[in-house]
DRENMARLO-536257 format. One record per residue (C-alpha): y, z, x negated; residue number from 0. Coordinates in nm, 2 decimals. Layout:
N
Y	Z	X	NUM .
...
This chain:
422
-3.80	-5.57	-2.10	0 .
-3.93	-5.25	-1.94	1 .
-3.93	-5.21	-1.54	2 .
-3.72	-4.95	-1.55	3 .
-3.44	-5.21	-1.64	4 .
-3.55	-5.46	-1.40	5 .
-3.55	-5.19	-1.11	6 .
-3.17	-5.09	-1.21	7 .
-3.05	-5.40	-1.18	8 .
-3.24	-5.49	-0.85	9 .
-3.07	-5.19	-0.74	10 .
-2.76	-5.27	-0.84	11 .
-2.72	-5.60	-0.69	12 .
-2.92	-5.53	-0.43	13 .
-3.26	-5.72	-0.53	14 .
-3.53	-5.64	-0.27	15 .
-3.92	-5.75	-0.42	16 .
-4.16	-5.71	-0.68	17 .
-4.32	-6.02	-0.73	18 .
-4.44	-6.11	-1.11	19 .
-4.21	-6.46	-1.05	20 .
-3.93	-6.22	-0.93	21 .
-3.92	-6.01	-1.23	22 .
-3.96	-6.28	-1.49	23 .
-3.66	-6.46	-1.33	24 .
-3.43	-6.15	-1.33	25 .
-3.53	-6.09	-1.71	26 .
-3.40	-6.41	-1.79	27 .
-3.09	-6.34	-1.65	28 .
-3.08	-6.02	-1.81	29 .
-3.16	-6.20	-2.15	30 .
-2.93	-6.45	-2.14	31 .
-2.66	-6.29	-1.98	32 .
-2.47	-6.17	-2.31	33 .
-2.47	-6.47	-2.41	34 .
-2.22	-6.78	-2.37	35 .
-2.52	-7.06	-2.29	36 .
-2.48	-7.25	-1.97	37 .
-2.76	-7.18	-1.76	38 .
-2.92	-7.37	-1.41	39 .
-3.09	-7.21	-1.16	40 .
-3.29	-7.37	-0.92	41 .
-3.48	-7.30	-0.61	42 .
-3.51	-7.42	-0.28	43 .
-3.20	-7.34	-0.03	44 .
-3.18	-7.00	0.06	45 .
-3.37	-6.85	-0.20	46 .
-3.14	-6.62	-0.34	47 .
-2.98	-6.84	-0.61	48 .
-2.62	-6.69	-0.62	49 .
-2.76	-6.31	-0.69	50 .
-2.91	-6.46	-1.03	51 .
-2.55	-6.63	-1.10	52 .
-2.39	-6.22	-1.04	53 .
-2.61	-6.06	-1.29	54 .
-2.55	-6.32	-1.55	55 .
-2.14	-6.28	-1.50	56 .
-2.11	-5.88	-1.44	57 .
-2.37	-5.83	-1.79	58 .
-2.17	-6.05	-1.95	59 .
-1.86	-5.98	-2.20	60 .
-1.71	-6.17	-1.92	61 .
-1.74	-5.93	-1.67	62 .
-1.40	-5.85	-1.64	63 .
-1.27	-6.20	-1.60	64 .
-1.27	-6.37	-1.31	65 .
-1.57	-6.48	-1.11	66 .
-1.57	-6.80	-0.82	67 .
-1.86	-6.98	-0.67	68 .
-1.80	-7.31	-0.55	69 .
-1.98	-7.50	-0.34	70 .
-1.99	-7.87	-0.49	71 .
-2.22	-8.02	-0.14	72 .
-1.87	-7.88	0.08	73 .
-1.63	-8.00	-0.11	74 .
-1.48	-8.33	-0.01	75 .
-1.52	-8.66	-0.28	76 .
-1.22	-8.74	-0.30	77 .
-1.05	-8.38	-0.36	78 .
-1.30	-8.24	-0.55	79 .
-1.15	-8.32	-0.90	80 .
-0.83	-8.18	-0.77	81 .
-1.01	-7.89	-0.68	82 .
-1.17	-7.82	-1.03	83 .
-0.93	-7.91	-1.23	84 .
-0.58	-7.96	-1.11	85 .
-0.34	-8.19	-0.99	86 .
0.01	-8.26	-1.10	87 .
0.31	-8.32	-0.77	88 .
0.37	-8.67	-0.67	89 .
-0.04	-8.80	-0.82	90 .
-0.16	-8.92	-0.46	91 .
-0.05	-8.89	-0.12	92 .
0.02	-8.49	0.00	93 .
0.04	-8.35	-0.35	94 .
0.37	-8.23	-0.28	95 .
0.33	-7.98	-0.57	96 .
0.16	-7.94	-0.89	97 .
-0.16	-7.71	-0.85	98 .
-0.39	-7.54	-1.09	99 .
-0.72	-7.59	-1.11	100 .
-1.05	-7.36	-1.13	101 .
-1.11	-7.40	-1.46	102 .
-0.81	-7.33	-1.54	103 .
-0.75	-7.01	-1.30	104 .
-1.11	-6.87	-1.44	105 .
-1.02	-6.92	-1.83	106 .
-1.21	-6.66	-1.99	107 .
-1.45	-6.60	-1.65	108 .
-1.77	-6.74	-1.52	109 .
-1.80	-7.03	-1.29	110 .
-2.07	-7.05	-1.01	111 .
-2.12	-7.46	-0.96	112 .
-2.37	-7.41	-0.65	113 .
-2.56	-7.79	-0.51	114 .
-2.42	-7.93	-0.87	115 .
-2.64	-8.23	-0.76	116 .
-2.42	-8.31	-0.49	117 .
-2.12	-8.39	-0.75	118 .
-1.99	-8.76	-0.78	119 .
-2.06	-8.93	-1.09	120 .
-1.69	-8.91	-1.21	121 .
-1.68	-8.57	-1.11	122 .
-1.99	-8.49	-1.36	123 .
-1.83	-8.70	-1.68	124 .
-1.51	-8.45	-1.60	125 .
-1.78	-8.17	-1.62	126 .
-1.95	-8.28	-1.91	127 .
-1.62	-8.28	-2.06	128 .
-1.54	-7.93	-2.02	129 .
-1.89	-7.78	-2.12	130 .
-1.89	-7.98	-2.45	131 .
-1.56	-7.94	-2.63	132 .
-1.34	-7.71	-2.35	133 .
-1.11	-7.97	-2.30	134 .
-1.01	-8.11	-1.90	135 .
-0.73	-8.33	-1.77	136 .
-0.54	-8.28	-1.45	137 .
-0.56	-8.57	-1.18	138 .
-0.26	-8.77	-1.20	139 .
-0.15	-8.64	-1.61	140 .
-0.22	-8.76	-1.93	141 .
-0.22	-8.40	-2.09	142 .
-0.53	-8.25	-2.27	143 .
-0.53	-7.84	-2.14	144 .
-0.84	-7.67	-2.33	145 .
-1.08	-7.35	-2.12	146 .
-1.29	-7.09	-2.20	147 .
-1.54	-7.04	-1.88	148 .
-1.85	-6.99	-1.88	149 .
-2.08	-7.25	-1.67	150 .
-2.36	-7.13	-1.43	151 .
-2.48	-7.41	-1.20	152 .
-2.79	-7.45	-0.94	153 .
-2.93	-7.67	-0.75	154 .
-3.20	-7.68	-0.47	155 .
-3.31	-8.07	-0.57	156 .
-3.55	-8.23	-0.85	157 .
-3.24	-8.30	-1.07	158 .
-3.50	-8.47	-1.32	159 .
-3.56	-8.72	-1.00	160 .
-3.19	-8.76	-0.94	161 .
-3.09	-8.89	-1.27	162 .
-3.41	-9.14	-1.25	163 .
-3.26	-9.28	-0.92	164 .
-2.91	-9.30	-1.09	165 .
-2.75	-9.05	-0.90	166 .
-2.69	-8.81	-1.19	167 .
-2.57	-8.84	-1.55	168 .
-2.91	-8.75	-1.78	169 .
-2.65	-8.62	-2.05	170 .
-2.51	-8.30	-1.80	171 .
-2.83	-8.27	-1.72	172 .
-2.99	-8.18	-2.05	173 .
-2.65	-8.02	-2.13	174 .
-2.65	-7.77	-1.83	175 .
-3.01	-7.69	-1.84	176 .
-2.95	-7.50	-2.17	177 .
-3.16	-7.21	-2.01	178 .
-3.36	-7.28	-1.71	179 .
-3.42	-7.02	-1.39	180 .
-3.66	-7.08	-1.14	181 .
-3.58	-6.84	-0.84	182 .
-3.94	-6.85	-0.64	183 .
-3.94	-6.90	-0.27	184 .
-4.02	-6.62	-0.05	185 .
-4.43	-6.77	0.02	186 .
-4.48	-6.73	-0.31	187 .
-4.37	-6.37	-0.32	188 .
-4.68	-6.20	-0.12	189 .
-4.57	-5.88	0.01	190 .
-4.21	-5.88	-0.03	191 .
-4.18	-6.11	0.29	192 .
-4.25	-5.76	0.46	193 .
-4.06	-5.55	0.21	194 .
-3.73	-5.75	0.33	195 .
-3.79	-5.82	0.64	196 .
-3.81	-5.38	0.67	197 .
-3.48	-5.40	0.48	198 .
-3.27	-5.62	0.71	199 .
-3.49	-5.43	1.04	200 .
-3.28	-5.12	0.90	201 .
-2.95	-5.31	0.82	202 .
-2.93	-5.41	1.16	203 .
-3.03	-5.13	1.33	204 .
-2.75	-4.95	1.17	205 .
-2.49	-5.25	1.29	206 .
-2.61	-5.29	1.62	207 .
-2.70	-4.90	1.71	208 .
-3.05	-4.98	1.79	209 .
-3.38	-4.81	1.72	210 .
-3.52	-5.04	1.40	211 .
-3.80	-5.25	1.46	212 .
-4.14	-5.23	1.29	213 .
-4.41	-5.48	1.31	214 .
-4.80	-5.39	1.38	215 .
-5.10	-5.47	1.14	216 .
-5.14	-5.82	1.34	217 .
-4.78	-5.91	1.30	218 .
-4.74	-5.83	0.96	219 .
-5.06	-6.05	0.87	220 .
-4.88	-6.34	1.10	221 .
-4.53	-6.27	0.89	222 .
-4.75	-6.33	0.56	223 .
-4.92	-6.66	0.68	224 .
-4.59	-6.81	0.75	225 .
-4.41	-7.06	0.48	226 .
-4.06	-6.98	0.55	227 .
-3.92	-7.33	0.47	228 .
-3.58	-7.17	0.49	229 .
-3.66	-6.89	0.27	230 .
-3.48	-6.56	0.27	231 .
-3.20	-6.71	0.47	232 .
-3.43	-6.76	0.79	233 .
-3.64	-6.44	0.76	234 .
-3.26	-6.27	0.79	235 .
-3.18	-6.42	1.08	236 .
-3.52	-6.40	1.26	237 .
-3.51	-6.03	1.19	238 .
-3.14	-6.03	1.33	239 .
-3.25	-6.18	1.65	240 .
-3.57	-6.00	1.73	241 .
-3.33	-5.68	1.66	242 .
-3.10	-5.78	1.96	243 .
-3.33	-5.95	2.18	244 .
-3.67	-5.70	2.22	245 .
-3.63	-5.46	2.38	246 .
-4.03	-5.36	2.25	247 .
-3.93	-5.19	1.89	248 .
-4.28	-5.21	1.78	249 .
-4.33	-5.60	1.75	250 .
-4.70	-5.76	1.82	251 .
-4.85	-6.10	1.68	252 .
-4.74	-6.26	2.02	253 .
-4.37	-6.16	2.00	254 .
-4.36	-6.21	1.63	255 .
-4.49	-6.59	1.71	256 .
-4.19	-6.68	1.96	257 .
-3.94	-6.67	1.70	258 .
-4.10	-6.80	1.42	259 .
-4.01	-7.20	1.43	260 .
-4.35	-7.45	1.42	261 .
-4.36	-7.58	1.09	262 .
-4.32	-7.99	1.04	263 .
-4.70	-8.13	0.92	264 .
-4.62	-8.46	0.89	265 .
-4.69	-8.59	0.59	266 .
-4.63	-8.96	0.70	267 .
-4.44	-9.15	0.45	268 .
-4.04	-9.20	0.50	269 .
-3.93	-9.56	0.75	270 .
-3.68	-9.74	0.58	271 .
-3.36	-9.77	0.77	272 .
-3.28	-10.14	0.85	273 .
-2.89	-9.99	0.78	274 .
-2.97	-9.81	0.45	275 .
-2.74	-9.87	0.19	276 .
-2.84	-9.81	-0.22	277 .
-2.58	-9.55	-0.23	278 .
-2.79	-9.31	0.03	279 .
-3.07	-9.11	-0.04	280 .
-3.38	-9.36	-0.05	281 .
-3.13	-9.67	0.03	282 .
-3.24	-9.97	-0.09	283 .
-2.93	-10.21	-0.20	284 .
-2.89	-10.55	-0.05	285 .
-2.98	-10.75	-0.37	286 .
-3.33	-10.54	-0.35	287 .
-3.43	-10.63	-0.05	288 .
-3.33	-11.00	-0.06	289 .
-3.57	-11.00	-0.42	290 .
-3.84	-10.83	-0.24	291 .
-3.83	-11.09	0.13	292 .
-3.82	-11.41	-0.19	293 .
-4.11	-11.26	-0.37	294 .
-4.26	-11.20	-0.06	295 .
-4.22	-11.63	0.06	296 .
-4.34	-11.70	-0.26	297 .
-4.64	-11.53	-0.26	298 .
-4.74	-11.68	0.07	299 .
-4.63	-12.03	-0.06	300 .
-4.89	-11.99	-0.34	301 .
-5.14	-11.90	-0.07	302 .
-5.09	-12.13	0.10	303 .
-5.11	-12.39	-0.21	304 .
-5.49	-12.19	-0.27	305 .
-5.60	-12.28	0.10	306 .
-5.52	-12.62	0.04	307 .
-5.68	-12.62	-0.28	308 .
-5.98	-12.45	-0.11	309 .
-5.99	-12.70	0.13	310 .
-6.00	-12.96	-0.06	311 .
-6.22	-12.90	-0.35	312 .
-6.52	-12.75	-0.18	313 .
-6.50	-13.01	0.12	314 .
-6.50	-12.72	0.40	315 .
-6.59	-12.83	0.76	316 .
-6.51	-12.52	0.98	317 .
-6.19	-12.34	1.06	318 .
-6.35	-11.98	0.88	319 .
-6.13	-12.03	0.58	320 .
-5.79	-12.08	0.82	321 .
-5.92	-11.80	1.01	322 .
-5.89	-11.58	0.70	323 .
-5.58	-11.70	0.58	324 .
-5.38	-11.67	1.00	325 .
-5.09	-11.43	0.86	326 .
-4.96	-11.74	0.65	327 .
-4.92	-11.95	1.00	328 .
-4.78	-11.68	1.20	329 .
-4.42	-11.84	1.26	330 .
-4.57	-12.17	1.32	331 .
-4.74	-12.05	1.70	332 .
-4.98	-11.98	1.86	333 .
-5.30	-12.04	1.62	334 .
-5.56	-12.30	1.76	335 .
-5.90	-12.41	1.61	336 .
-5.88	-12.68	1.40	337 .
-6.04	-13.02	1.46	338 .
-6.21	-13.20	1.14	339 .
-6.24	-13.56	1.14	340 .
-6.54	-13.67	0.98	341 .
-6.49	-13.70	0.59	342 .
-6.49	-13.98	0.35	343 .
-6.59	-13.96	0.04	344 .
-6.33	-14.18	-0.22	345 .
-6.31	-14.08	-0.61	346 .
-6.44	-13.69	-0.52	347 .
-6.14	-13.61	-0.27	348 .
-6.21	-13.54	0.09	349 .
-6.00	-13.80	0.27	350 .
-5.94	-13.86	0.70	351 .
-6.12	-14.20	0.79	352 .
-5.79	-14.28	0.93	353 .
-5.61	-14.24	0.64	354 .
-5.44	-14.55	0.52	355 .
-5.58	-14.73	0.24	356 .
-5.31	-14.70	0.05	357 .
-5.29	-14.33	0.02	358 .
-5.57	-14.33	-0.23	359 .
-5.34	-14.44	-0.51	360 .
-5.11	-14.14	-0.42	361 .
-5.36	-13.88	-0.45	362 .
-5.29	-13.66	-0.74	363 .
-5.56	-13.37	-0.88	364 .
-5.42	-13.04	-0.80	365 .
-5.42	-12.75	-1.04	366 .
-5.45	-12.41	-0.94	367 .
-5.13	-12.32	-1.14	368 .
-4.86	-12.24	-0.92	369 .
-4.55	-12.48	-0.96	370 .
-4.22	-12.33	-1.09	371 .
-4.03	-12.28	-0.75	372 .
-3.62	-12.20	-0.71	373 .
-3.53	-11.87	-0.73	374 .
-3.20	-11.92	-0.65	375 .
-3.01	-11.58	-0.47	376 .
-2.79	-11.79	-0.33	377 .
-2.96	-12.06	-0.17	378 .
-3.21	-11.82	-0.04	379 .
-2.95	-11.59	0.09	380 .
-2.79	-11.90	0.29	381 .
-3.14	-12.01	0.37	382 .
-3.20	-11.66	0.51	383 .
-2.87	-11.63	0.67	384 .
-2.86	-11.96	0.88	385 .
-3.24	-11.93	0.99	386 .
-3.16	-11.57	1.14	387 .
-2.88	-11.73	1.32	388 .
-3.08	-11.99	1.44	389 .
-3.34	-11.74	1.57	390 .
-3.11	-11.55	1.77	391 .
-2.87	-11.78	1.87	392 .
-2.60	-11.79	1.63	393 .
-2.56	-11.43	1.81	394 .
-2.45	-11.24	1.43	395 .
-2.45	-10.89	1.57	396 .
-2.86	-10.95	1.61	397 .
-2.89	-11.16	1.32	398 .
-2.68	-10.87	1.06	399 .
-2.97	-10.69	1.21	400 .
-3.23	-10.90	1.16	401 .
-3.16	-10.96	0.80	402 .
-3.11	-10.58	0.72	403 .
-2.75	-10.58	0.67	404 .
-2.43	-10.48	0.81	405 .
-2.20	-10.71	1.02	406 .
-1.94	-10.69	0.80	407 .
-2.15	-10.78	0.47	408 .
-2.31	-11.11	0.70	409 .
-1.91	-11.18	0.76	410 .
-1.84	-11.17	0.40	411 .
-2.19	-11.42	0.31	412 .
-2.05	-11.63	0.56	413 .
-1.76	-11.69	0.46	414 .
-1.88	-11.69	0.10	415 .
-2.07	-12.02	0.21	416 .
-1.82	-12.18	0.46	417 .
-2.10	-12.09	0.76	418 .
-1.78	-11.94	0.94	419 .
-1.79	-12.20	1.20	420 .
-2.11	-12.14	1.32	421 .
């Protein structure tokens, strides 16, 4: 596609940049526009993402039909089916009416499904529905109604991620990403940081009757070194607020630095929330964390079977291989220095000279294979349970706590395993 193209259609939709990523992006557009494929866009919020979905409607044969962008992250879970695709009167509480939904008010248009990540599950099987074979039920009817619209979605998450974590159907993901965009953020665009942020200097000059401001050599270097998390969204409003505020229209490094936000480096990895749930970003369900806290006593058990072992076989005297091994006593107290009677030697095994006589006939060799233990979830889980009651005094607000769950779920286990009286 020549420039010239590209520059008529930044002009007419009011495109400001000339980054190589810029331009390739807007040529997909352009190319895929007169077509009927359903196309994602993604990029990180406030990148520009809803321009790209305009120039694939308005050069489309669908120009003249109707164009809405929805929001999918705004809309409520429980209305958001309604909201896309109908509802017939009386099919839940306040639908005192029958109401049409968007896909069937855009028929023949272009909808703009912005955050699609943010859909429920049920909401995406609805979806996948219409993008495969047109077809869509209302809530609350039984009747097939069929669509023509076109589907343009984005998304400022790793979808790919989402579906490995469960939280979005694989099969609307391959289906929506038909034709990819990638809209870059504004660090990666070089020069155009300064070519917009002259651009919105001028727009609000013109709103708020003020000289426009300019920035000097320094300032401009500053503007380029910044990362812009928020992309074109927070240059826009820094510009907006130097605009009103200076009263200096020529703007230095200094004065550019007050209103440019101190970027987060930490890089530290994420704490788990003792209150997470699996259904929350990085939650981790209760069954999870119950596997991980058995896994965990049964690797200390067979540690503690090894010291033993240790002990044992190579006839140790001093405390240095306890010493390494202190993590494994840590809920029995304080740790003290062992005391070693002297040894006697009976049939190879170390044995306490005031060990009964009879004790030799009990003394069985001991493999170094680990013995099959219980797993049992629910005699672990009431293990668990009544030894974090015990620990804080049958108190269950602490306990709940404690155990990484909420009150209400330790209610329900204890009544599960008539511990209610407790």
């Amino acid at each position: 596609m020549r420039d010239i193209e590209i520059q008529s259609v930044k002009q007419r939709f009011g495109i400001i940049g000339n980054s190589p990523l810029l331009n390739y992006a807007i040529q997909v557009a352009v190319q895929v526009a007169p077509t009927d494929m359903t196309v994602l866009i993604t990029g990180e919020s406030g990148s520009g993402k809803e321009s790209f979905s305009k120039i694939i409607h308005h050069l489309s044969p669908r120009k003249h039909g109707q164009f809405i962008a929805i929001n999918c992250g705004a809309i409520p879970e429980g209305t958001i089916d309604s909201e896309l695709f109908g509802h017939e009167k009386g099919s839940f509480t306040g639908a005192a009416e029958a109401r049409k939904g968007y896909f069937e008010v855009t028929n023949g248009g272009t909808i703009f499904l912005d955050e699609i990540g943010e859909m429920p599950l049920g909401t995406q099987a609805r979806l996948l529905r219409v993008l495969e074979n047109g077809e869509f039920i209302k809530v609350g009817s039984s009747k097939v109604q069929k669509t023509d619209v076109r589907v343009v979605a984005a998304t400022n998450v790793n979808l790919m991620q989402a579906v490995e974590r469960g939280q979005f159907r694989e099969d609307l993901y391959y289906r929506l990403n038909t034709v990819p965009i990638t809209v870059p953020p504004l660090r990666e665009r070089g020069e155009d940081t300064h070519l917009l942020f002259r651009k919105f200097a001028s727009d609000f000059s013109e709103r708020y009757h003020v000289k426009p401001i300019t920035l000097l050599p320094d300032a401009v270097q500053e503007l380029l070194r910044y990362r812009f998390p928020g992309n074109i969204r927070q240059l826009k409003n820094i510009v907006e607020q130097i605009s009103v505020l200076e009263y200096e229209r020529e703007i230095n490094a200094a004065t550019l630095r007050k209103y440019l936000p101190q970027e987060q480096q930490n890089q530290l990895p994420a704490l788990f929330h003792p209150n997470a749930t699996a259904d929350g970003p990085g939650g981790i369900s209760e069954r999870d964390l119950l596997y991980k806290v058995l896994f965990d006593m049964r690797k200390d058990m067979n540690d503690l079977k090894q010291v033993v072992f240790d002990l044992l076989s190579h006839q140790q005297e001093d405390a240095e291989l306890l010493k390494n091994n202190r993590h494994l006593f840590e809920e029995m107290g304080p740790y003290e220095q062992p005391v070693y009677r002297a040894p006697d030697r009976r049939d190879g095994y170390m044995l306490s000279v005031d060990e009964p006589e009879e004790y030799e006939d009990k003394v069985e060799d001991i493999s170094h294979e680990t013995e099959e233990e219980s797993l049992s979830l629910e005699h672990k889980e009431k293990e668990m349970i009544l030894k974090a009651l015990k620990k804080h005094g049958n108190k269950r607000k602490y306990a709940a706590k404690d155990l990484g769950i909420s009150e209400r779920t330790l209610y329900r286990k204890l009544k599960q395993y008539d511990l209610e009286d407790l």
